[in-house]
mmCIF file of the N, C-alpha and C atoms, coordinates in Angstrom:
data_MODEL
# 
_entry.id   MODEL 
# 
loop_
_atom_site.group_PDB 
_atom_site.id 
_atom_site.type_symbol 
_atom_site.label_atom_id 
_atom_site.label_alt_id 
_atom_site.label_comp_id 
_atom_site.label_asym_id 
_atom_site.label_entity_id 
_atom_site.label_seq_id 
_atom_site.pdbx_PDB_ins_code 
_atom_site.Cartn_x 
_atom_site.Cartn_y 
_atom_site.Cartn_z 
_atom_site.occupancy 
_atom_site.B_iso_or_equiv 
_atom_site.pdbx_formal_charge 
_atom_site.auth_seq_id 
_atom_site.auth_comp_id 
_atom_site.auth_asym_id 
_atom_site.auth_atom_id 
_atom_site.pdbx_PDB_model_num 
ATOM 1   N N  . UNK A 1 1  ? 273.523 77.985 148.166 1.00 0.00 ? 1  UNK A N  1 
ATOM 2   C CA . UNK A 1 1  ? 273.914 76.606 148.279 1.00 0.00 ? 1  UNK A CA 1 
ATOM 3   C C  . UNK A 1 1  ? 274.310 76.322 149.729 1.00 0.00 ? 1  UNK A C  1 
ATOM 4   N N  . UNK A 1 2  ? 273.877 75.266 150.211 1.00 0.00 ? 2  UNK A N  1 
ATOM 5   C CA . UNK A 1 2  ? 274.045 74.677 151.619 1.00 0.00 ? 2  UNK A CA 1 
ATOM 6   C C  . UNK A 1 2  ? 275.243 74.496 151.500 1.00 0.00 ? 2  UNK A C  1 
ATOM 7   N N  . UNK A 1 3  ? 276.180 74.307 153.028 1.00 0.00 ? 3  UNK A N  1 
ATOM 8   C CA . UNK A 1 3  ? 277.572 74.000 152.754 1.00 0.00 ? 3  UNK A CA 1 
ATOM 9   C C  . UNK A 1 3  ? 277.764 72.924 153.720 1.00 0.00 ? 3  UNK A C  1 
ATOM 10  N N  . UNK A 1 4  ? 276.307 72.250 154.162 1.00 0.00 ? 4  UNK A N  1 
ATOM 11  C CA . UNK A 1 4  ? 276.437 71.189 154.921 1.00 0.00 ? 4  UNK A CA 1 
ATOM 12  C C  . UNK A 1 4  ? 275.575 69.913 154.337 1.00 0.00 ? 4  UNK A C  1 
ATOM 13  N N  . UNK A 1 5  ? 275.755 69.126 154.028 1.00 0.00 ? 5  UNK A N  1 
ATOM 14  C CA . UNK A 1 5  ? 275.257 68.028 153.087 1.00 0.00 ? 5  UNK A CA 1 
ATOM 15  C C  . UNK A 1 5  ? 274.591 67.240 154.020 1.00 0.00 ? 5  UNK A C  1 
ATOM 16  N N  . UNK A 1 6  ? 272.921 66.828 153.512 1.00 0.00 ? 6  UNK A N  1 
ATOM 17  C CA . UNK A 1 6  ? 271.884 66.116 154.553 1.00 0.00 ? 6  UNK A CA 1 
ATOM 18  C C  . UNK A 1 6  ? 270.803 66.565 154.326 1.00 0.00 ? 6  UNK A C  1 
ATOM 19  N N  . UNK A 1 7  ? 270.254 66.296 155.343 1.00 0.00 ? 7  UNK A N  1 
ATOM 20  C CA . UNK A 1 7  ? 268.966 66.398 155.137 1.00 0.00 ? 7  UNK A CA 1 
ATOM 21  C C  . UNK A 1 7  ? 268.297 67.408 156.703 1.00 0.00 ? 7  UNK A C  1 
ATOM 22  N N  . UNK A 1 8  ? 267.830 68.605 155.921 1.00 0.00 ? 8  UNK A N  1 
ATOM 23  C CA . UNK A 1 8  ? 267.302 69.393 157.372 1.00 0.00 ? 8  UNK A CA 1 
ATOM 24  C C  . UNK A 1 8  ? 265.864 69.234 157.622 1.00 0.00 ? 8  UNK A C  1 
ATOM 25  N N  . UNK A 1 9  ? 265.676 68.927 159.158 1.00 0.00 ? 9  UNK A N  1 
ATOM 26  C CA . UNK A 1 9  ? 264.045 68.347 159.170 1.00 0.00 ? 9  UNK A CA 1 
ATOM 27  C C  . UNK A 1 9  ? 263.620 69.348 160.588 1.00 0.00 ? 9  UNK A C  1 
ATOM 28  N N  . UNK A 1 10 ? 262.804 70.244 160.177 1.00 0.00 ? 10 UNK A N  1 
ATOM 29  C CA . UNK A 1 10 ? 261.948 71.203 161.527 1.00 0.00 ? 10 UNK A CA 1 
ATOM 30  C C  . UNK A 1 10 ? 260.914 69.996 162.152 1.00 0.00 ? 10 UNK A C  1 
ATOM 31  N N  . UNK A 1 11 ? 261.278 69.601 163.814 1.00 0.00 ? 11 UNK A N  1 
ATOM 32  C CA . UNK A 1 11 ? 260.868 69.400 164.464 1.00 0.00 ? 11 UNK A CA 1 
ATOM 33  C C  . UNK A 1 11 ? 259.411 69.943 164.746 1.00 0.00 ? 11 UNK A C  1 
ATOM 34  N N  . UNK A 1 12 ? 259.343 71.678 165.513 1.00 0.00 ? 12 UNK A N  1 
ATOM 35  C CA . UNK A 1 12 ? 258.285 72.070 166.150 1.00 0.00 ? 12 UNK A CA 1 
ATOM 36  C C  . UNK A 1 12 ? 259.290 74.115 165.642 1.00 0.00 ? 12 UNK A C  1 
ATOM 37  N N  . UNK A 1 13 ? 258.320 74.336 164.935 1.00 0.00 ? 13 UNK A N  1 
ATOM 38  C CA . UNK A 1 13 ? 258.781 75.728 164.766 1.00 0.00 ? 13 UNK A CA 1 
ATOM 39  C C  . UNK A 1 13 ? 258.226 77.121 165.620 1.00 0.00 ? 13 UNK A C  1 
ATOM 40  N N  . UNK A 1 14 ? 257.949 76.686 166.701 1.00 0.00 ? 14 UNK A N  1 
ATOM 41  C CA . UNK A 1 14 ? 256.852 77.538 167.889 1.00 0.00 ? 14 UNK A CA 1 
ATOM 42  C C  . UNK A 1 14 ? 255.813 77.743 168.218 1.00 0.00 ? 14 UNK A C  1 
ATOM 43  N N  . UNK A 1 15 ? 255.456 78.650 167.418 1.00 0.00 ? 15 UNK A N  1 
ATOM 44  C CA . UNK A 1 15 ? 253.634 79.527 167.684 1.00 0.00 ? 15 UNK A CA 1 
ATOM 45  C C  . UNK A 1 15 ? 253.219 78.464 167.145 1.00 0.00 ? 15 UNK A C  1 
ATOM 46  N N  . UNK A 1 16 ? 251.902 78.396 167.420 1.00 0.00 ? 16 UNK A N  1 
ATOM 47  C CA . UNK A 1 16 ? 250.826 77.483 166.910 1.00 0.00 ? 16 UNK A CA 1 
ATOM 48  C C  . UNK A 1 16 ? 249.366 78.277 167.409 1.00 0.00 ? 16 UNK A C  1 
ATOM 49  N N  . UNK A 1 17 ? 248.495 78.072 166.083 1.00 0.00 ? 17 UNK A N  1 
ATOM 50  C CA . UNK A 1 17 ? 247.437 79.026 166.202 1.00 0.00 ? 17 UNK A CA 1 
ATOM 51  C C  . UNK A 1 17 ? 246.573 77.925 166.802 1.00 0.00 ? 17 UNK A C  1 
ATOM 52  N N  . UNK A 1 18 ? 245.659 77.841 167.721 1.00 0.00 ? 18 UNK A N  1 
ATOM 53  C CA . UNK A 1 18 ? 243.852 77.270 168.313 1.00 0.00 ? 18 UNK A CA 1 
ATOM 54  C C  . UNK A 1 18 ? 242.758 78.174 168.357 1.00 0.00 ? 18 UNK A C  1 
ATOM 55  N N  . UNK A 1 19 ? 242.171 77.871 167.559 1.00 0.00 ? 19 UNK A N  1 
ATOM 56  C CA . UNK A 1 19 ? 240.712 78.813 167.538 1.00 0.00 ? 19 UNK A CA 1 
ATOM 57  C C  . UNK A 1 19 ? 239.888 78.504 169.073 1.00 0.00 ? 19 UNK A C  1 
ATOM 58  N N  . UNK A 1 20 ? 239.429 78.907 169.980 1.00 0.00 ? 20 UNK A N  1 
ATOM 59  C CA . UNK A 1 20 ? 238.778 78.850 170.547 1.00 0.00 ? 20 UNK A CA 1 
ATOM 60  C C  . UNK A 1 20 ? 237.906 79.305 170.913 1.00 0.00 ? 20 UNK A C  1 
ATOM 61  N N  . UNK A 1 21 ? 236.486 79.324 171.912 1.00 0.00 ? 21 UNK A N  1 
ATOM 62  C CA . UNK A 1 21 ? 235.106 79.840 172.077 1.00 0.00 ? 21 UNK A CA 1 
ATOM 63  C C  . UNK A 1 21 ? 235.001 81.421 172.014 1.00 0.00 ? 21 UNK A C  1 
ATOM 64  N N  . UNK A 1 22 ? 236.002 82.115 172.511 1.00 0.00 ? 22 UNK A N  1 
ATOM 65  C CA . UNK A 1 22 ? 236.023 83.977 172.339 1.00 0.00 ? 22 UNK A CA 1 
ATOM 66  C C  . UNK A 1 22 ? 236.265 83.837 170.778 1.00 0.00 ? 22 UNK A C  1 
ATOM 67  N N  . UNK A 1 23 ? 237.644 83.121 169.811 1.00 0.00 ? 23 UNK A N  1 
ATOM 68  C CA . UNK A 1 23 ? 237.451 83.548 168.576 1.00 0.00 ? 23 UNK A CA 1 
ATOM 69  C C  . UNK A 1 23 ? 236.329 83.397 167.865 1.00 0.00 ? 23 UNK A C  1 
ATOM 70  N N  . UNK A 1 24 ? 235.278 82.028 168.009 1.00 0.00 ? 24 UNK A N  1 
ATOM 71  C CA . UNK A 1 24 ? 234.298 81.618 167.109 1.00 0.00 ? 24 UNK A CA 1 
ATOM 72  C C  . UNK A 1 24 ? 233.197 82.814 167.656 1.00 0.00 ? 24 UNK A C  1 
ATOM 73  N N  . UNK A 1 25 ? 233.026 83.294 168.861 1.00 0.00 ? 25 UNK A N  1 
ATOM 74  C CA . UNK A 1 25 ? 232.232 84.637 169.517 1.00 0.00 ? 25 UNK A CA 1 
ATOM 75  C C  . UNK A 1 25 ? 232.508 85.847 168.842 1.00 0.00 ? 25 UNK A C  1 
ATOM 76  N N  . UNK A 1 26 ? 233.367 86.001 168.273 1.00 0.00 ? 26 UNK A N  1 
ATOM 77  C CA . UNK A 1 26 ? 234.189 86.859 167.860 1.00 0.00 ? 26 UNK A CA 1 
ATOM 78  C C  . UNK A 1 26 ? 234.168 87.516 166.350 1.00 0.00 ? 26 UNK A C  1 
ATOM 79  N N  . UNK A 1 27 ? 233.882 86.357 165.723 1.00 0.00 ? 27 UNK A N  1 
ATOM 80  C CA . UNK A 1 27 ? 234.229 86.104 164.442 1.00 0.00 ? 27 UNK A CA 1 
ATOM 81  C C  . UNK A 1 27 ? 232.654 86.288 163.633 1.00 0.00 ? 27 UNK A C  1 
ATOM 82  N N  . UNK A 1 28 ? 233.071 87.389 162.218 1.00 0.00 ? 28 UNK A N  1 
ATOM 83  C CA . UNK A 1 28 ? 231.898 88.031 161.736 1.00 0.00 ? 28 UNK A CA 1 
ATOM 84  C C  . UNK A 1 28 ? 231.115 86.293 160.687 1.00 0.00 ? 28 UNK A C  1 
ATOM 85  N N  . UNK A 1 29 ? 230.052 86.082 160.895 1.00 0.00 ? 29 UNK A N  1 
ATOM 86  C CA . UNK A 1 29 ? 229.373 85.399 160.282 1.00 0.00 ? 29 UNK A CA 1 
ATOM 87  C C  . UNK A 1 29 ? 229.567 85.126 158.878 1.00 0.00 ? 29 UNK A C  1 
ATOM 88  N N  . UNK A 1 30 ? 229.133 86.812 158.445 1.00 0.00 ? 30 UNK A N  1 
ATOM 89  C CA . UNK A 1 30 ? 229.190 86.633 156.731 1.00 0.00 ? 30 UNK A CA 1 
ATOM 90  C C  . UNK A 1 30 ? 230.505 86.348 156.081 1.00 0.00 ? 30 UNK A C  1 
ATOM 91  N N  . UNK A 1 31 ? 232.033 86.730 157.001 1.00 0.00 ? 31 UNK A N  1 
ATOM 92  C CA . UNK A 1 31 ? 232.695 86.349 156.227 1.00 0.00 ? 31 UNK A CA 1 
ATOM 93  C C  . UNK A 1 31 ? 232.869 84.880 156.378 1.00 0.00 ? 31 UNK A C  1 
ATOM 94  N N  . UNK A 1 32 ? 233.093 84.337 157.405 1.00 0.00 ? 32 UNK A N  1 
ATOM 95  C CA . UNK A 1 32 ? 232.960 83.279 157.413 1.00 0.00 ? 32 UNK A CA 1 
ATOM 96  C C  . UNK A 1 32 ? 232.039 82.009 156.817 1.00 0.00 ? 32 UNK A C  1 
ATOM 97  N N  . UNK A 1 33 ? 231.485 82.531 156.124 1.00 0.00 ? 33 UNK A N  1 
ATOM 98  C CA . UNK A 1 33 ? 230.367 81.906 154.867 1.00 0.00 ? 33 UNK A CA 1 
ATOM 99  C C  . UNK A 1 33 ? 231.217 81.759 153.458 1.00 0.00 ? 33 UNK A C  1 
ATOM 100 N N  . UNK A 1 34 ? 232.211 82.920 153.275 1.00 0.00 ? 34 UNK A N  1 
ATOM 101 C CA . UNK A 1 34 ? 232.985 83.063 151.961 1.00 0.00 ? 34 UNK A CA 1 
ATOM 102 C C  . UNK A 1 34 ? 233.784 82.178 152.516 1.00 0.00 ? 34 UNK A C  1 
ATOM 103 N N  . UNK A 1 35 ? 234.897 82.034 153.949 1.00 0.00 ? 35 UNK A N  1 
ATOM 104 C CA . UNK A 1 35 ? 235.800 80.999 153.182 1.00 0.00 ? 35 UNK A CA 1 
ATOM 105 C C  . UNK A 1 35 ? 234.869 79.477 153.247 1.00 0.00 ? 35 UNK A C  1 
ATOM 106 N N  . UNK A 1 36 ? 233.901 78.956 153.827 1.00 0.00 ? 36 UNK A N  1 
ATOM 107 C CA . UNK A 1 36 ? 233.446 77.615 153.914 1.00 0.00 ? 36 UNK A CA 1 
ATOM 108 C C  . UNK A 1 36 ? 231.928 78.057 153.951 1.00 0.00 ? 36 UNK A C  1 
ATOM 109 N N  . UNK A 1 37 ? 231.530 78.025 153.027 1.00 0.00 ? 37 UNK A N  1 
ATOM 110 C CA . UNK A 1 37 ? 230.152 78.339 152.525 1.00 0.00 ? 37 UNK A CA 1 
ATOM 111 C C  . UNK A 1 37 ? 229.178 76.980 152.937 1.00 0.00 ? 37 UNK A C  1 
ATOM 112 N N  . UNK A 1 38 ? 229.985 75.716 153.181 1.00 0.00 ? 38 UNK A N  1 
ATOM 113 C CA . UNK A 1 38 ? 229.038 74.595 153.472 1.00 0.00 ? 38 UNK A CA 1 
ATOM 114 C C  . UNK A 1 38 ? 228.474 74.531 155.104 1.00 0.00 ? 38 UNK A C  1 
ATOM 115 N N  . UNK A 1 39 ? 229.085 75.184 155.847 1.00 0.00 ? 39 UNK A N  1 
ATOM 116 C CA . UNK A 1 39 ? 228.518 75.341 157.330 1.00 0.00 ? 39 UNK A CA 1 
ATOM 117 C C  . UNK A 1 39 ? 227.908 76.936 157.328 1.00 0.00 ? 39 UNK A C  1 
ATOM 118 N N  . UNK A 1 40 ? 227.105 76.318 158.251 1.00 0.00 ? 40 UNK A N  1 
ATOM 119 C CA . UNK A 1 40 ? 226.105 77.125 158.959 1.00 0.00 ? 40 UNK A CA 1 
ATOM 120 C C  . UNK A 1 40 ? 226.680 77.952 160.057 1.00 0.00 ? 40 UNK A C  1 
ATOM 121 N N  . UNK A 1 41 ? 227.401 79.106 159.620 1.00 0.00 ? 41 UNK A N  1 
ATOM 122 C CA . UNK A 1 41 ? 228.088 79.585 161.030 1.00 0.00 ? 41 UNK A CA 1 
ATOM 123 C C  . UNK A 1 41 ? 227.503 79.771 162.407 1.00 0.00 ? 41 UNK A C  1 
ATOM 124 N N  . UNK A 1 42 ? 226.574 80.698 162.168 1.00 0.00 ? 42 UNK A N  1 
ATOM 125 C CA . UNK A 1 42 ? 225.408 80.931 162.947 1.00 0.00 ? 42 UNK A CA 1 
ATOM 126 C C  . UNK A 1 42 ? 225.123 79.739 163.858 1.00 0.00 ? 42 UNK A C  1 
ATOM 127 N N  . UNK A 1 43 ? 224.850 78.760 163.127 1.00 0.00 ? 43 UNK A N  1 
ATOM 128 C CA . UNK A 1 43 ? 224.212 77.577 164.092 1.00 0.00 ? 43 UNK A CA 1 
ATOM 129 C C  . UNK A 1 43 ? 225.261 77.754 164.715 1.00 0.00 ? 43 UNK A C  1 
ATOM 130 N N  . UNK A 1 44 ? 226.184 77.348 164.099 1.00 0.00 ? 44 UNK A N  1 
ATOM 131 C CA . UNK A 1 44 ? 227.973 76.809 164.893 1.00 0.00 ? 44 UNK A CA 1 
ATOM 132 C C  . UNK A 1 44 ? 228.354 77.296 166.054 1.00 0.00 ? 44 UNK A C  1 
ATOM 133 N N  . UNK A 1 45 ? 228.192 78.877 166.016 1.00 0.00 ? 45 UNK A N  1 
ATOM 134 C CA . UNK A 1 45 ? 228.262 79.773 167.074 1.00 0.00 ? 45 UNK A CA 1 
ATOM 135 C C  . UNK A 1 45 ? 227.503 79.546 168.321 1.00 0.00 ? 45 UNK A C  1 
ATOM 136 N N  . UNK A 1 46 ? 226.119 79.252 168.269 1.00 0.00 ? 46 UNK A N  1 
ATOM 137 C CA . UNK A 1 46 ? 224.900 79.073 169.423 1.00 0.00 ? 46 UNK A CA 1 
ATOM 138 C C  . UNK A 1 46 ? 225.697 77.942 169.647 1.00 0.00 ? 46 UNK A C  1 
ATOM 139 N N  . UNK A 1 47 ? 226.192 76.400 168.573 1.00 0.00 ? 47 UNK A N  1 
ATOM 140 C CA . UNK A 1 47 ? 226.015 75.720 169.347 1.00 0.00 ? 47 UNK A CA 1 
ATOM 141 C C  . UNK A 1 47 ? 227.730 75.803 170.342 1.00 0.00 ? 47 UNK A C  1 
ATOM 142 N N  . UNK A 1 48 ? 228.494 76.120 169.855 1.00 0.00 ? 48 UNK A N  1 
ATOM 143 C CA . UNK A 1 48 ? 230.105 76.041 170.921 1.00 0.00 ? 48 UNK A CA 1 
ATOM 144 C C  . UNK A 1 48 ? 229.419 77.355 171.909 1.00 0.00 ? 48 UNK A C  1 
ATOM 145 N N  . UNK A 1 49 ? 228.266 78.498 172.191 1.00 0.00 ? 49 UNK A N  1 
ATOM 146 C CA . UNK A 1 49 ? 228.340 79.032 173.315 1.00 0.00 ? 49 UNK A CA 1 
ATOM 147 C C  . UNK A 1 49 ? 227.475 78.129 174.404 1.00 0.00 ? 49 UNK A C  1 
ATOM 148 N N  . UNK A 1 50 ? 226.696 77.056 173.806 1.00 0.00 ? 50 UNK A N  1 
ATOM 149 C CA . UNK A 1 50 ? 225.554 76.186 174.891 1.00 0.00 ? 50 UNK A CA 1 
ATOM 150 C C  . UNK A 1 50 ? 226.659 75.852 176.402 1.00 0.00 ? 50 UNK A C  1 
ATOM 151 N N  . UNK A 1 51 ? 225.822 75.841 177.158 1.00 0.00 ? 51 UNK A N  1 
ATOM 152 C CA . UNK A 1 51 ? 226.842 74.916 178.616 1.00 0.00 ? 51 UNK A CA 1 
ATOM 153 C C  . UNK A 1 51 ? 226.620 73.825 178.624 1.00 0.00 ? 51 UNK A C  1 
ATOM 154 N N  . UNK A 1 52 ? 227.392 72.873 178.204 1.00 0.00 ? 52 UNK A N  1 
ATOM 155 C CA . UNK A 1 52 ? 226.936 71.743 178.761 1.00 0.00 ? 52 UNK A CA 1 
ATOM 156 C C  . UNK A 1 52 ? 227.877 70.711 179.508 1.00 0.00 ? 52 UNK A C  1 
ATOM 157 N N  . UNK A 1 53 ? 228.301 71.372 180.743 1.00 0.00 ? 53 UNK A N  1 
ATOM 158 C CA . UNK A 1 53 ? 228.829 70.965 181.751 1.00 0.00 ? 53 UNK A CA 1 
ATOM 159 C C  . UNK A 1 53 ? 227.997 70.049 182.654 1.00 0.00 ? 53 UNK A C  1 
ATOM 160 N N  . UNK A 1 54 ? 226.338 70.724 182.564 1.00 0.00 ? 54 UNK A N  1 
ATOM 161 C CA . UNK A 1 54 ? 225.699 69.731 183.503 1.00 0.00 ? 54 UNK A CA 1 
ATOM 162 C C  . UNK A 1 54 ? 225.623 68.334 183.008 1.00 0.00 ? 54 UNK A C  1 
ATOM 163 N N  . UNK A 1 55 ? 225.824 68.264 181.469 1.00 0.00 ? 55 UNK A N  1 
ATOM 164 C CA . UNK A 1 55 ? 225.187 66.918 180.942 1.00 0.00 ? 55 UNK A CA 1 
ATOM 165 C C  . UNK A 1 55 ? 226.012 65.865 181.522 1.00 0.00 ? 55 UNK A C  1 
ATOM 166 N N  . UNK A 1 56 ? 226.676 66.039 182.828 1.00 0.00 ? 56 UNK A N  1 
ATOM 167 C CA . UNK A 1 56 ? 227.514 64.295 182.957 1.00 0.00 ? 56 UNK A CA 1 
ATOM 168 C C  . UNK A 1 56 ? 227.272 64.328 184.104 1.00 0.00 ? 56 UNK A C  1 
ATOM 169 N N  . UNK A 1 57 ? 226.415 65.493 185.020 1.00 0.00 ? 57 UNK A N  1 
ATOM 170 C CA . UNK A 1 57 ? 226.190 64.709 186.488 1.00 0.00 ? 57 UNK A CA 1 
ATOM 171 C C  . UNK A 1 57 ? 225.319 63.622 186.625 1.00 0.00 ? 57 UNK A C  1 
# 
């Protein structure tokens, strides 16, 4: 039992996970089919390694 009466509200509790281009490089295909079976990992992968830095000169 609380011994302070109210209401407790977490702001920002620290860590915070971001997947980014090394994890999706990283990351085995087939399992990634079991948890979201509706994407195409494979594609997914080719397409976040493409460069496309040139496309805005």
């Amino acid at each position: 039992m609380c011994t302070v009466g109210g209401k407790i509200t977490v702001m920002k509790h620290g860590q915070q996970s971001e997947a980014g281009k090394s994890n999706v490089a990283n990351a085995n295909s087939q399992e990634q089919q079991v948890y979201n079976p509706f994407m195409d990992f494979d594609e997914f992968q080719e397409e976040i390694s493409e460069d496309y830095s040139n496309d805005y000169d």
